[in-house]
VOLOTI-583458 format. One line per field, with one value per residue (C-alpha): residue number from 0; residue in one letter; z, y, x. Coordinates in pm, 1 decimal. Each point is the difference from the previous one (the first is absolute). Layout:
REM VOLOTI-583458
num	NUM ...
residuo	A ...
w	Z ...
v	Y ...
u	X ...
//
This chain:
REM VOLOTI-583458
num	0 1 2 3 4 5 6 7 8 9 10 11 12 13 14 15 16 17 18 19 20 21 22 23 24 25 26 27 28 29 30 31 32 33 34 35 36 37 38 39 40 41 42 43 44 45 46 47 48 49 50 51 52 53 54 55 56 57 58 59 60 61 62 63 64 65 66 67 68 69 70 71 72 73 74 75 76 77 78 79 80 81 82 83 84 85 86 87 88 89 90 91 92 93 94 95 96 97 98 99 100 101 102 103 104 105 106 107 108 109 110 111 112 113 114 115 116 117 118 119 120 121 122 123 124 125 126 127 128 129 130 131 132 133 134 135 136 137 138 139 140 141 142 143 144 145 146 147 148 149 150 151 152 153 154 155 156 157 158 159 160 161 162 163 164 165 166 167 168 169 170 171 172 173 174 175 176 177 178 179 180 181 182 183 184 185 186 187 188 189 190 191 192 193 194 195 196 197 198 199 200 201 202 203 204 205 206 207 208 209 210 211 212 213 214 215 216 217 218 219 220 221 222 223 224 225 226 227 228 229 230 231 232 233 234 235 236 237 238 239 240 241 242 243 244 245 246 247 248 249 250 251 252 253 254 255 256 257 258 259 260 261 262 263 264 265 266 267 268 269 270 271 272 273 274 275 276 277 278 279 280 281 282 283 284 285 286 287 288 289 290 291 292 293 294 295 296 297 298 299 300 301 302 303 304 305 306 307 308 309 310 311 312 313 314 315 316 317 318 319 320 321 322 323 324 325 326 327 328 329 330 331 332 333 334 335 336 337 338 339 340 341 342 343 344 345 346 347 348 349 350 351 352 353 354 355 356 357 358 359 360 361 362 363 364 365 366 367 368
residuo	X X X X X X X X X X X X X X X X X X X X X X X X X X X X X X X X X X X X X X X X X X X X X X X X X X X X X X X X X X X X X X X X X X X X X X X X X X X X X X X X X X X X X X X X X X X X X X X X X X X X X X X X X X X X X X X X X X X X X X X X X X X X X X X X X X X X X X X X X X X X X X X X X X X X X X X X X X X X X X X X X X X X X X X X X X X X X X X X X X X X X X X X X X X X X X X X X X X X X X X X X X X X X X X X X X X X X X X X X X X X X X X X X X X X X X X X X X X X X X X X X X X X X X X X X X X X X X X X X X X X X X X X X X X X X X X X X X X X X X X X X X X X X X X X X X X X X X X X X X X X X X X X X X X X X X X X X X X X X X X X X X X X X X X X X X X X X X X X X X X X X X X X X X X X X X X X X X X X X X X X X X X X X X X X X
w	-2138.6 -267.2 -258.5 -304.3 -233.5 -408.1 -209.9 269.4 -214.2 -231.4 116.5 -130.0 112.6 39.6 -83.5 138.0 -85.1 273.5 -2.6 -371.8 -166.4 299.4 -4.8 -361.2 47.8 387.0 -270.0 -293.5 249.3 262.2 186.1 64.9 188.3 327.0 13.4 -19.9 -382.3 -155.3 -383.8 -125.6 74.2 197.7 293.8 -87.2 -177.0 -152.0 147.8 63.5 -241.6 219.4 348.0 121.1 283.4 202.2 -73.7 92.5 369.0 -4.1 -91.5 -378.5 -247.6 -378.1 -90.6 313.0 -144.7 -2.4 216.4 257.6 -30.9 44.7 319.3 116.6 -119.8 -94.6 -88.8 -243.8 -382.9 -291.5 -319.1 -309.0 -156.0 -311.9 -94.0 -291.1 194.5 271.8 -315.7 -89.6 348.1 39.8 -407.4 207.0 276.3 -217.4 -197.4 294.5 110.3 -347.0 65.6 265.9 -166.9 -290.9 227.1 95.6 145.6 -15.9 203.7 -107.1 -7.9 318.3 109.8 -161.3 110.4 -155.4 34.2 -24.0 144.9 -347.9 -79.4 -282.9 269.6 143.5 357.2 246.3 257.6 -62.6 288.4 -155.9 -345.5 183.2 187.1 -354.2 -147.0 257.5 -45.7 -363.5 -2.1 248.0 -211.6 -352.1 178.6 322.4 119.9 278.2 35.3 181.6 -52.8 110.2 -51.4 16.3 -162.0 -127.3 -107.1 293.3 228.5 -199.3 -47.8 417.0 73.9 -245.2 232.3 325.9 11.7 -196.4 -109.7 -149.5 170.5 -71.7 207.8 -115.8 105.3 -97.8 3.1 351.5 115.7 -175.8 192.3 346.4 -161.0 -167.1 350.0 179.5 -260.9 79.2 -314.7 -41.7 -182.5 -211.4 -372.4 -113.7 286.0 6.0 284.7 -26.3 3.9 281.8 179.4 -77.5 128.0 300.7 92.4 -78.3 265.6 -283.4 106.9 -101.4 -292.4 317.0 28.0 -369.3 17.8 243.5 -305.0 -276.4 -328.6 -46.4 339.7 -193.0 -325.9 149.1 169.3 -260.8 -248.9 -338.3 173.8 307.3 -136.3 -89.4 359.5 84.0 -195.4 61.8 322.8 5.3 -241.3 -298.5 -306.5 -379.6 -192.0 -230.3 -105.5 -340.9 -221.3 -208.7 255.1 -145.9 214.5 -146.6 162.0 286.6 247.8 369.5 250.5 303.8 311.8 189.0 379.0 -53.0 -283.2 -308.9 -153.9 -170.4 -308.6 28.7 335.3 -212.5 -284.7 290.6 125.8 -358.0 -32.6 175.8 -146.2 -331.0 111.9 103.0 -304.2 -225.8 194.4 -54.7 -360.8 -28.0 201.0 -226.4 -302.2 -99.1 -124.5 -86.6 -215.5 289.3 333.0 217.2 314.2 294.4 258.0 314.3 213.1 343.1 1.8 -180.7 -357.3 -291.6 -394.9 -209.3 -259.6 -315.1 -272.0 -342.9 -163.6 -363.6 130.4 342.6 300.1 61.5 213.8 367.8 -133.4 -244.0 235.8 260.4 -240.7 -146.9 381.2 118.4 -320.6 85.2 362.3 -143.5 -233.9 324.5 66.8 385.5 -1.5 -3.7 240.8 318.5 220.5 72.5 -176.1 252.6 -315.9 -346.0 -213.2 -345.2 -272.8 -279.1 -295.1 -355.6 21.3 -396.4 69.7 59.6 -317.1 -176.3 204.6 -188.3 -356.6 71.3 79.0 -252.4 -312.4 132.6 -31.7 145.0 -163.8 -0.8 36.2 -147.0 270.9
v	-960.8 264.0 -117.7 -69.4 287.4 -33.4 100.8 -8.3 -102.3 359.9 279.8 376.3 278.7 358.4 330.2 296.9 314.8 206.9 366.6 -39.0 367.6 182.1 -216.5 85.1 350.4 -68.6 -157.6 285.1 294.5 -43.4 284.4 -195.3 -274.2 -53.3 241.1 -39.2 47.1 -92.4 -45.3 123.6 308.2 301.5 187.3 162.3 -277.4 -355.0 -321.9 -191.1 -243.9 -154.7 82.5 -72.4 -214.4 326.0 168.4 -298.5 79.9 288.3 -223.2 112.0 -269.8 -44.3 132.9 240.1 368.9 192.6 274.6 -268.0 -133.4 329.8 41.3 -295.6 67.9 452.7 -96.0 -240.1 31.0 -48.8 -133.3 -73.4 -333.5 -126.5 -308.0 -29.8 -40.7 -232.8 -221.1 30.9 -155.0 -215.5 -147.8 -36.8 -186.1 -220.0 -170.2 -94.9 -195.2 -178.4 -126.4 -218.7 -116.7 98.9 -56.3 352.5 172.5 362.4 219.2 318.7 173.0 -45.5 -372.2 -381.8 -352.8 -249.9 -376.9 -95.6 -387.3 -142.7 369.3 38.7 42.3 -348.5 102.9 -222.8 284.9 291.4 152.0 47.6 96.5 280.5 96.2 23.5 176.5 293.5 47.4 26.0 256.4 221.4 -25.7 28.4 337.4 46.9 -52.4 -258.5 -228.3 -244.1 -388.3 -263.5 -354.0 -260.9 -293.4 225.6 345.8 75.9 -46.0 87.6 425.9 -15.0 -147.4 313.2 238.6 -153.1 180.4 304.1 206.9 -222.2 -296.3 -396.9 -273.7 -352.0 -159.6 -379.0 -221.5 -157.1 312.2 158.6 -96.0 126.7 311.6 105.9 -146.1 261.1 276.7 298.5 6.4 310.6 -41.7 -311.8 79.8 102.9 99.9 396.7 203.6 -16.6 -401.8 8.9 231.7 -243.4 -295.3 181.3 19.2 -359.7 -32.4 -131.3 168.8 -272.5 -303.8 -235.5 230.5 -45.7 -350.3 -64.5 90.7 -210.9 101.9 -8.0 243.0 153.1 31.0 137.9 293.5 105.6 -94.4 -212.4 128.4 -231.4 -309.9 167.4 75.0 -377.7 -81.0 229.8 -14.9 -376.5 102.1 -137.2 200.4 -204.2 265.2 10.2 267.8 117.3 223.1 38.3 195.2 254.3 267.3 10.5 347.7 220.4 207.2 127.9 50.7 129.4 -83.4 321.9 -0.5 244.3 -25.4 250.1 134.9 320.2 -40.6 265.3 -213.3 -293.4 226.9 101.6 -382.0 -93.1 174.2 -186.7 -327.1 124.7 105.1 -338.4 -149.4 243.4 -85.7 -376.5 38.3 190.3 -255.8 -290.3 163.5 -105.6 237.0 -91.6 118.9 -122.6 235.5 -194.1 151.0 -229.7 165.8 -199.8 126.2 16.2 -335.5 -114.9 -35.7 122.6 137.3 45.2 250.5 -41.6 231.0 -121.5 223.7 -28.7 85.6 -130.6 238.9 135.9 286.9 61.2 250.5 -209.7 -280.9 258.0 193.8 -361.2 -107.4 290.2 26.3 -370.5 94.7 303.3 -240.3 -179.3 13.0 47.6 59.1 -399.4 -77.6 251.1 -253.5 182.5 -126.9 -204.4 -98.5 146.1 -157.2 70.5 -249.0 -6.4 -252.7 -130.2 21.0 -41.3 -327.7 -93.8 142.5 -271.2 -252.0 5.0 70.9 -327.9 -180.7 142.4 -61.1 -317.6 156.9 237.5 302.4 -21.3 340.9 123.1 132.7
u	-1147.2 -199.1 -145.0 103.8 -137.3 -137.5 336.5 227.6 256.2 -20.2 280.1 -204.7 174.1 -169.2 288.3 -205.0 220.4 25.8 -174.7 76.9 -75.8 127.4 294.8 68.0 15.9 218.1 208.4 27.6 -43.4 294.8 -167.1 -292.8 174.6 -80.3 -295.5 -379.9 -93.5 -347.3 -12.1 -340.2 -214.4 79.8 11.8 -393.7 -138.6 -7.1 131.0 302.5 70.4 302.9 164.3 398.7 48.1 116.1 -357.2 -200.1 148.7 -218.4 -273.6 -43.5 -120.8 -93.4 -337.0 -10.0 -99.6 347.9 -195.6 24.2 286.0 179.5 -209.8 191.1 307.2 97.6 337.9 -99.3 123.2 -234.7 143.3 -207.9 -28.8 247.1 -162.0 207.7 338.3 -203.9 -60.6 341.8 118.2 -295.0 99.0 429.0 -158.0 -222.6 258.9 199.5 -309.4 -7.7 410.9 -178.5 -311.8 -257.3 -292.4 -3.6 -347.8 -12.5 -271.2 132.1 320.8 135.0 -111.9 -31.0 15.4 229.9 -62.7 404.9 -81.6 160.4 253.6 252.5 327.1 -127.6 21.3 -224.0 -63.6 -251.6 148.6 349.2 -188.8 -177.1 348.8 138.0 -292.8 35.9 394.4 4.1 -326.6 163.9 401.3 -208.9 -267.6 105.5 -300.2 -124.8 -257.9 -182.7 -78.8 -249.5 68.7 -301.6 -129.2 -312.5 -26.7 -256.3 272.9 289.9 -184.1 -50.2 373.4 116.6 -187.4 149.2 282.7 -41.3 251.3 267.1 -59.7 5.3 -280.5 -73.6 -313.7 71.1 -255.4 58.3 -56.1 -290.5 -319.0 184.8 70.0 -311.2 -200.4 186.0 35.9 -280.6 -244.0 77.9 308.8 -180.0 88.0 -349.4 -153.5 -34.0 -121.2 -339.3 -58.1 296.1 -249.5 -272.0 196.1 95.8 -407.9 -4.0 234.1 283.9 325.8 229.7 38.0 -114.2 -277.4 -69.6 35.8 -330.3 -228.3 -138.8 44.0 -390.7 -17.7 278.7 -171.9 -314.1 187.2 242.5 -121.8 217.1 334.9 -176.4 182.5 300.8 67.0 -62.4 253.6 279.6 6.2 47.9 326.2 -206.4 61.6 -0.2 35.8 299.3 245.2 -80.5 239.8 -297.5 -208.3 -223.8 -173.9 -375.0 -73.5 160.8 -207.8 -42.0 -264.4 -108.4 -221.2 -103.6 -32.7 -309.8 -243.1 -33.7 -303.9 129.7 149.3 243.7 111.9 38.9 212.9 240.7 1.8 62.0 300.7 257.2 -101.1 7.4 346.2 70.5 -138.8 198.3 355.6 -113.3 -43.8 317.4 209.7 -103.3 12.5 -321.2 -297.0 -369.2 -291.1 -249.1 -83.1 -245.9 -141.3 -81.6 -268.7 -84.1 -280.3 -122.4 -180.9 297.0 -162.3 197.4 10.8 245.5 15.5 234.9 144.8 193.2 241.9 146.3 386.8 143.0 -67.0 332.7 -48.4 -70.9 -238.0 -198.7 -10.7 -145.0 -273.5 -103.6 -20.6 -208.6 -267.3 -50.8 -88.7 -236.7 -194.2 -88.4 -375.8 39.2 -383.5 -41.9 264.3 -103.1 292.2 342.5 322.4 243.7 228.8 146.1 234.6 119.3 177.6 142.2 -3.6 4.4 391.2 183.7 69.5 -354.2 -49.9 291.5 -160.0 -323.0 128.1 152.7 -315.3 -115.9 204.9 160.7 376.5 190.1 198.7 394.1 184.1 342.9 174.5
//
């Protein structure tokens, strides 16, 4: 018999929308059905914001440069983005998660947890919530999507992944330690490739594998996300679904196999995270007067660089000139190592901005609307 796990008694379920933008225009563009289409970019240059199911075959993926992806895949159709009718959609599908409960968790358009253990139709099982979730959001958009049901949102975002595209997995509590002993780490929710890669050297393959360590052996090689990793992968996960969730700041970054030293190398290296970055911003609707530029070296120190504007940085452009006269003010004289890691974020979202006046003044403005 497992043991009993923290919270075991909470039902969160996970809706993951599946290839979301490229489904959107499958949907409005009956010609696209069916075939590999890639929203974003071009054939020559930029990258792809979002790949159908049928182009993933072919091994495409978000964030790959469109040069490559049509390597992969010549009969491939490019589409540009319409983030304004994905925000439409995305505004259909939110409300039907609000019939079920107001504890409601977005992480961007296309994706949210819902805690629905006490839910406003007063059904007992998550399971037939999430059933009901997934018919009415492909009736209302004809669109499908996959759920996870857990007791914790850890569990809940893998189970969603599980069985990807328009699929349904519980992982109840009696279940959960089996699972996540035999699940590769690879597919842990928060583990990207390069700390998988890590692991694997460690000789961790699976959540068993993770299990052997200590959090303090944990802590020492990966740092604060050590006791994270602890914990997950005994199923223990506290933290609670808030429909008040504010992003602070939204960014990428990238680990290179082979260190840089030219700057011009680190420009071209620059320019599909700034991509990603943009696509990011874009997809949550969320813009910042903040750019700050993360550079890791070769003995694995780091500096950050950081730029304030008056007005929000919109455009891909702006984000991209800020980003590189940041990396020109360097003084590389005084750090002779090669760069293994840049990164760019941005920050000081309008809402921050309310936040403070607030502390400030001790009140907050009402709006007409």
């Amino acid at each position: 018999m497992e043991k009993k796990l923290p919270n075991s008694d909470r039902k969160i379920i996970h809706i993951d929308m599946d290839a979301f933008f490229a489904s959107v225009e499958q949907l409005d563009n009956p010609e696209f059905r069916g075939k590999p289409v890639a929203v974003g970019g071009s054939k020559e240059r930029g990258v792809v914001a979002a790949a159908s199911y049928e182009a993933r075959k072919y091994g495409v993926r978000s964030a790959m440069p469109s040069k490559t992806a049509y390597q992969k895949c010549p009969h491939i159709i490019f589409t540009p983005p319409r983030f304004e009718r994905y925000k439409e959609v995305s505004a259909v599908i939110r409300s039907i998660f609000l019939e079920y409960t107001d504890l409601v968790e977005p992480l961007s358009l296309d994706e949210a947890f819902l805690d629905v253990t006490e839910n406003k139709m007063g059904i007992a099982s998550a399971t037939l919530i999430a059933k009901a979730i997934r018919k009415q959001i492909f009736e209302e958009t004809g669109l499908t999507a996959s759920a996870g049901i857990s007791i914790n949102k850890f569990l809940a975002k893998i189970a969603s992944d599980y069985q990807k595209p328009n699929g349904i997995t519980l992982i109840g509590p009696e279940k959960a330690v089996s699972f996540l002993e035999q699940l590769e780490v690879d597919k842990f929710f928060g583990v990207g490739k390069v700390t998988a890669k890590k692991m694997h050297s460690l000789g961790i393959h699976t959540g068993l594998d993770l299990k052997q360590w200590t959090k303090e052996a944990l802590r020492l090689k990966f740092g604060k996300a050590g006791p994270f990793y602890y914990d997950i992968v005994r199923g223990e996960d506290q933290r609670p679904v808030n429909p008040n969730r504010i992003r602070k700041s939204l960014g990428a970054e990238n680990t290179f196999d082979q260190d840089l030293v030219e700057i011009e190398d680190m420009k071209m290296a620059m320019d599909p995270i700034l991509q990603t970055v943009h696509k990011r911003l874009e997809k949550a609707d969320k813009f910042g007067k903040t750019l700050t530029l993360k550079i890791k070296f070769k003995d694995f120190s780091q500096i950050t660089r950081s730029i304030t504007q008056t007005e929000n940085i919109v455009s891909s452009e702006i984000l991209k000139q800020l980003t590189f006269n940041l990396l020109e003010q360097v003084n590389w004289e005084d750090f002779p190592e090669g760069v293994r890691l840049l990164g760019v974020t941005c920050s000081n979202f309008e809402q921050d901005e309310a936040e403070e006046n607030i502390k400030k003044t001790g009140y907050q403005l009402t709006i007409d609307f």
